[in-house]
ROROKOL-841729 format. One line per field, with one value per residue (C-alpha): residue in one letter; x, z, y. Coordinates in nm, 4 decimals. Each point is the difference from the previous one (the first is absolute). Example, Ala and Ser with C-alpha at 12.3 -4.5 7.8 and 13.67 -1.06 7.14 Angstrom:
<pts>
aa: (A,S)
X: (1.2300,0.1370)
Z: (0.7800,-0.0660)
Y: (-0.4500,0.3440)
</pts>
This chain:
<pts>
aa: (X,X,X,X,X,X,X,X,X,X,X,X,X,X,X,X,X,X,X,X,X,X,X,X,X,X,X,X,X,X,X,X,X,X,X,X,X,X,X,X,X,X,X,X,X,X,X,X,X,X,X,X,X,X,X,X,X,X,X,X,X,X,X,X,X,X,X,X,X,X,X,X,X,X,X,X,X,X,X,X,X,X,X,X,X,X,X,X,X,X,X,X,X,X,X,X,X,X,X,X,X,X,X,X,X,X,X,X,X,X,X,X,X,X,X,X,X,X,X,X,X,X,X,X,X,X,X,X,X,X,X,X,X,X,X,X,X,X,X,X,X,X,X,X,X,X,X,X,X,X,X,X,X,X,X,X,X,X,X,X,X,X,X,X,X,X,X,X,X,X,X,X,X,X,X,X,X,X,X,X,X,X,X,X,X,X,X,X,X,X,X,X,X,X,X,X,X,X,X,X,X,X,X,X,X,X,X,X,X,X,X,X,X,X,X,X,X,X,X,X,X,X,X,X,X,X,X,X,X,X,X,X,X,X,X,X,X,X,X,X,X,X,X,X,X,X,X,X,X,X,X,X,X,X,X,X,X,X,X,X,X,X,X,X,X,X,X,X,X,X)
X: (2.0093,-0.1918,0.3176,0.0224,-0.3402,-0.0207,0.2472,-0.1023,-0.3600,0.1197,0.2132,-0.0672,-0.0321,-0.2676,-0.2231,0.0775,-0.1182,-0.3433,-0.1337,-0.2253,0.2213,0.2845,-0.1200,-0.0417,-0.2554,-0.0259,-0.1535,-0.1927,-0.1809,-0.0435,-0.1570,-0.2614,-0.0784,0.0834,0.0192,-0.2937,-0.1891,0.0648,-0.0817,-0.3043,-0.1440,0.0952,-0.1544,-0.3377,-0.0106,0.1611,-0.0806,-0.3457,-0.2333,-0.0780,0.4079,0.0818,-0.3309,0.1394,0.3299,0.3480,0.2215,0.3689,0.3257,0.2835,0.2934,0.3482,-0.1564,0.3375,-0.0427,-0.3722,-0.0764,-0.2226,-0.2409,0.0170,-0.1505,-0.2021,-0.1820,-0.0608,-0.1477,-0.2387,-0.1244,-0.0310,-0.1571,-0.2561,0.1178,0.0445,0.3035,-0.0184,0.3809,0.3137,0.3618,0.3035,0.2714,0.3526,0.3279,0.1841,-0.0393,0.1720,-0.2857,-0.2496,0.1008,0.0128,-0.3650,-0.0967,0.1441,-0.1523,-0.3721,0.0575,0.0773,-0.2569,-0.3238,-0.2473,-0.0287,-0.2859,0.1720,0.2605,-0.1585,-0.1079,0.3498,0.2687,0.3639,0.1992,0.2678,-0.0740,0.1490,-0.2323,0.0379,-0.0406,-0.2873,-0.2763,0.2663,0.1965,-0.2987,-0.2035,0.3390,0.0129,-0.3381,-0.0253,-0.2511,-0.0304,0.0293,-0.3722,-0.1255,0.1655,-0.1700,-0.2464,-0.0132,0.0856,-0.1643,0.3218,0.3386,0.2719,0.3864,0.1874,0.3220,0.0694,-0.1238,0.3191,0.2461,-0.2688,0.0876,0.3853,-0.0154,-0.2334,-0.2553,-0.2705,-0.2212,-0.0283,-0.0306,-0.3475,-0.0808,0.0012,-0.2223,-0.2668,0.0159,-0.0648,-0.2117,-0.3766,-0.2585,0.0094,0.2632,0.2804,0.3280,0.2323,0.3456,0.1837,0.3720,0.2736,-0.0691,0.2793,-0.0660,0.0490,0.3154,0.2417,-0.0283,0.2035,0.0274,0.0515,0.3328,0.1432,-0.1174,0.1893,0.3533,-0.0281,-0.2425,-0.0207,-0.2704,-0.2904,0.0569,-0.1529,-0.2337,-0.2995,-0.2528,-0.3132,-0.3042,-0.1038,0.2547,-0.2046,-0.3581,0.1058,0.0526,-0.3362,-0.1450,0.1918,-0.1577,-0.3356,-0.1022,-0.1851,0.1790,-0.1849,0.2086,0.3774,0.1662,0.2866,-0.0466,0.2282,0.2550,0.1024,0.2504,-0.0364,0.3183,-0.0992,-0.0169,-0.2205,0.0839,0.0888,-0.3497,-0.1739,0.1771,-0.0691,-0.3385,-0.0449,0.1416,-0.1914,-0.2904,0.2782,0.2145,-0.2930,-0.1321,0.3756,0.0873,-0.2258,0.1681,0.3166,-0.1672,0.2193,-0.1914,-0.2023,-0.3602,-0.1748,-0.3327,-0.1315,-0.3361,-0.0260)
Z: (-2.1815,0.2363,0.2327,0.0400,0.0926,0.2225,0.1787,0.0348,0.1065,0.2413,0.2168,0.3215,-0.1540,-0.2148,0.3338,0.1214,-0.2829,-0.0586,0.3200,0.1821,0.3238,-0.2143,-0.3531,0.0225,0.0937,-0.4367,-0.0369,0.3418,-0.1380,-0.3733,0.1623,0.1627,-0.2426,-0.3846,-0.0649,0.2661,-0.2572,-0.2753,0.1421,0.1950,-0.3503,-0.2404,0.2471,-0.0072,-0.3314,-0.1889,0.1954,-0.0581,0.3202,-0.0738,0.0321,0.3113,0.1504,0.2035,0.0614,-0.1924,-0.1563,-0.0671,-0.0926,0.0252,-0.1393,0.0322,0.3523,0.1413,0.3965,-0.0398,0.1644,-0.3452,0.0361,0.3582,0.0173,-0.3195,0.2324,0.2750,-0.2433,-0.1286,0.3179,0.1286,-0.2249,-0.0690,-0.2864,0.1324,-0.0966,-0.0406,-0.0853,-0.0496,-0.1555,-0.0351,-0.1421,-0.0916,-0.1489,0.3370,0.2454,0.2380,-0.0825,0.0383,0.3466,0.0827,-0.1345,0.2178,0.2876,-0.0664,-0.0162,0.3468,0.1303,-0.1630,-0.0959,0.2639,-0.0173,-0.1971,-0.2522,-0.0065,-0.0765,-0.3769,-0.0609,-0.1596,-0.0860,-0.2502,-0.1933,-0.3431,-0.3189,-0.2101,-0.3367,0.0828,0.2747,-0.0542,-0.0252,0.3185,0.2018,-0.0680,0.1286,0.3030,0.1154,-0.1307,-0.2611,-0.3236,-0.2239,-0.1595,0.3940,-0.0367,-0.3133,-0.0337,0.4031,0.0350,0.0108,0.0227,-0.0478,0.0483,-0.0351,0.1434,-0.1202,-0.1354,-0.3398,-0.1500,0.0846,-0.2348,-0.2921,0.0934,-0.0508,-0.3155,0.2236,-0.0027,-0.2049,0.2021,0.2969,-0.1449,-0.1400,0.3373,0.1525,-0.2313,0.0107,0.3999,-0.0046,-0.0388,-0.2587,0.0764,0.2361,-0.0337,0.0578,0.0954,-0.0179,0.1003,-0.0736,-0.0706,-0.3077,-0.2232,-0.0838,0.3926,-0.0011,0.2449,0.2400,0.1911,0.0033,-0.3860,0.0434,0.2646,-0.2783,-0.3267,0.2276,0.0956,-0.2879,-0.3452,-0.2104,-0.0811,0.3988,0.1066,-0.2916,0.1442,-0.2314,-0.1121,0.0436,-0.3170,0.0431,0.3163,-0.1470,-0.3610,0.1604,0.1912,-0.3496,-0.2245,0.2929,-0.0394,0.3043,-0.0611,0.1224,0.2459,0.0841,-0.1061,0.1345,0.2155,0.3328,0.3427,0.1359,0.3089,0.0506,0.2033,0.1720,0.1025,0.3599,0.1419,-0.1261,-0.3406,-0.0391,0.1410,-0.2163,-0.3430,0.1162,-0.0750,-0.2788,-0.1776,-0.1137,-0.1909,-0.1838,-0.0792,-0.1743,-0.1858,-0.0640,0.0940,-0.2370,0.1891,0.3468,0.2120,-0.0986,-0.2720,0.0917,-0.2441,0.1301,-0.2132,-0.0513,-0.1225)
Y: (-0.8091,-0.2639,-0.0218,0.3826,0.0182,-0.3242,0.1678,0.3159,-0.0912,-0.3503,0.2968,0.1149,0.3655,-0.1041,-0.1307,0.3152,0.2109,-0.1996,-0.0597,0.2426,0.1333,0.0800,0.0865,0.3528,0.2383,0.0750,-0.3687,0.0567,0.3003,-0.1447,-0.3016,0.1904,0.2413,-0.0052,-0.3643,-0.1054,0.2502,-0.1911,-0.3032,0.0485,0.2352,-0.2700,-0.2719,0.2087,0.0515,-0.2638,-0.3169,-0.1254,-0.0363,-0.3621,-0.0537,0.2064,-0.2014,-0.2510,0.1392,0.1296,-0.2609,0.2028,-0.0761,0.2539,-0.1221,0.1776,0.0379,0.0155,0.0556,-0.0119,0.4054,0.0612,-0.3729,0.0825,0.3568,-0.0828,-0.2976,0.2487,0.2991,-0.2697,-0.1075,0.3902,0.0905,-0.3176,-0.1869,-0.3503,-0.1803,-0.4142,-0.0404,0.1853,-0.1169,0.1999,-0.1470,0.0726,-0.1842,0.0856,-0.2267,0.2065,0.2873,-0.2490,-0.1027,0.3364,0.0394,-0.3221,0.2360,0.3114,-0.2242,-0.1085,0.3585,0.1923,-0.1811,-0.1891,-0.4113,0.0967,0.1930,-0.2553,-0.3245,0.1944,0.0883,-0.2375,0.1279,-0.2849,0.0116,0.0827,0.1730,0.2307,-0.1508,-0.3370,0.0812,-0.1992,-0.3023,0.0622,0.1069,-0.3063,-0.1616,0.1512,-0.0368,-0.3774,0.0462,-0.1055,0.3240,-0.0209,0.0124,0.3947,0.0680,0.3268,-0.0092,0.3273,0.3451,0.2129,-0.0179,0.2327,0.0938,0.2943,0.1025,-0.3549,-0.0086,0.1681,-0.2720,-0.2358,0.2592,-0.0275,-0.3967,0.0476,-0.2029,0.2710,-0.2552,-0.2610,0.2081,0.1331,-0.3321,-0.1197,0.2726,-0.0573,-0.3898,0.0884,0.2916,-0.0373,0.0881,0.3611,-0.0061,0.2906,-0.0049,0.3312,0.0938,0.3035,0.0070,0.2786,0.2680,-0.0251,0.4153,0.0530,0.2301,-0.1506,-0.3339,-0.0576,-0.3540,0.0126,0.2643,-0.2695,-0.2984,0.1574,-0.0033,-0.3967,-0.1372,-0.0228,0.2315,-0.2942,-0.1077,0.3498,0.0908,0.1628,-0.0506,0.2488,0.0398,-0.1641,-0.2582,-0.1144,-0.0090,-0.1503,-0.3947,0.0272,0.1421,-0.2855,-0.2818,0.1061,0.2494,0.3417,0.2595,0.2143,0.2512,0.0995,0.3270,0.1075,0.1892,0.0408,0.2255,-0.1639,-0.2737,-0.2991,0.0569,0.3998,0.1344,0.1803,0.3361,-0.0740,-0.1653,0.3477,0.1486,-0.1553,-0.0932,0.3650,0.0421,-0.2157,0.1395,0.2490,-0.2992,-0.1593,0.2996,0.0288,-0.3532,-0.2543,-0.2231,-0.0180,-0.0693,-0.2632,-0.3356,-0.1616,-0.1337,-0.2747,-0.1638,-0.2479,-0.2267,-0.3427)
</pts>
């Protein structure tokens, strides 16, 4: 399964699809509004003053082209939470070239000296980051304040790697640092991504886990889990109408069947 997705994510069509001019206007709009909720609320209410004090320390890994770290830095800073550092990471080095890229285009010198793309895969994080940046791994250890993955942590369940993906959050995360995830629902009726997957790939190479699936390793590693629900009609690869268009629907399929909303959410405390 690592060459299909080395593949797929080292293309040209992958740069395309996760970097900001060419993504879509779905991820645009989700960027700005559902998940910079979630983010800025959990931030607020989660974090502890006396962490957030001197700055933000993230990690998102799975970052792929880096949009998500890149908007998240410039929420923060709007709306007066002051970032120290920020590191997105991803197995891809093509993505993370592309992320390198994307830094240069949309973020100020400023904004750019806090922000470090490396290579980096998510179950071995704490390992291969330390590697990239030179350090020696207990130099990375409870630094951080908040760490994040977005549509990544699945392929961890499809290598049986989901362990050691959380066991490396919480050997970076702070005392009372949290960590969230939002991936696919496996109750969501039809992706599309997963119709194209069952014609080339074999059933455990496009399992979409559930919801419980995704909070049980943080549970099993030690974190508290602070919130665990599903929510989201829109997809990241919707235009402009579509978006309208579910955007208002969902107030109604959230009334009829929350529990098969588009994507999974799981923050966690350690």
């Amino acid at each position: 399964m690592d060459d299909i997705f080395i593949k797929e994510y080292s293309s040209n069509d992958a740069v395309i699809k996760y970097t900001k001019e060419t993504a879509g206007y779905g991820i645009s709009y989700l960027l700005e509004n559902d998940y910079a909720k979630i983010y800025l609320e959990s931030i607020k209410q989660y974090i502890p003053d006396h962490l957030k004090k001197n700055g933000l320390r993230i990690i998102e890994f799975g970052c792929g082209g880096g949009m998500n770290l890149i908007h998240l830095i410039l929420l923060l800073e709007k709306s007066g939470i002051m970032v120290e550092s920020a590191y997105g990471t991803d197995f891809s080095e093509k993505l993370i070239q592309a992320a390198g890229n994307e830094a240069k285009k949309y973020l100020s010198d400023e904004h750019r000296k806090k922000v470090t793309f490396s290579v980096a895969r998510n179950e071995t994080l704490m390992q291969d980051l330390a590697g990239a940046l030179a350090l020696e791994k207990s130099s990375l250890s409870g630094k951080f304040h908040l760490i994040l993955g977005v549509n990544t942590t699945r392929y961890c369940h499809r290598l049986k790697k989901e362990f050691e993906c959380a066991r490396n959050i919480y050997d970076l995360l702070a005392k009372d640092g949290i960590c969230i995830i939002i991936d696919m629902n496996d109750k969501f009726p039809v992706f599309r991504s997963m119709l194209r997957d069952r014609l080339t790939m074999k059933k455990e190479d496009y399992h979409i886990p559930s919801l419980e699936d995704y909070a049980r390793p943080f549970s099993k590693e030690g974190f508290q889990i602070l919130k665990k629900q599903n929510f989201c009609w829109i997809p990241h690869s919707a235009g402009k109408i579509m978006t309208a268009i579910l955007k208002a629907l969902t107030p109604t399929l959230n009334a009829l069947a929350p529990h098969r909303a588009m994507r999974s959410l799981v923050i966690s405390k350690k």
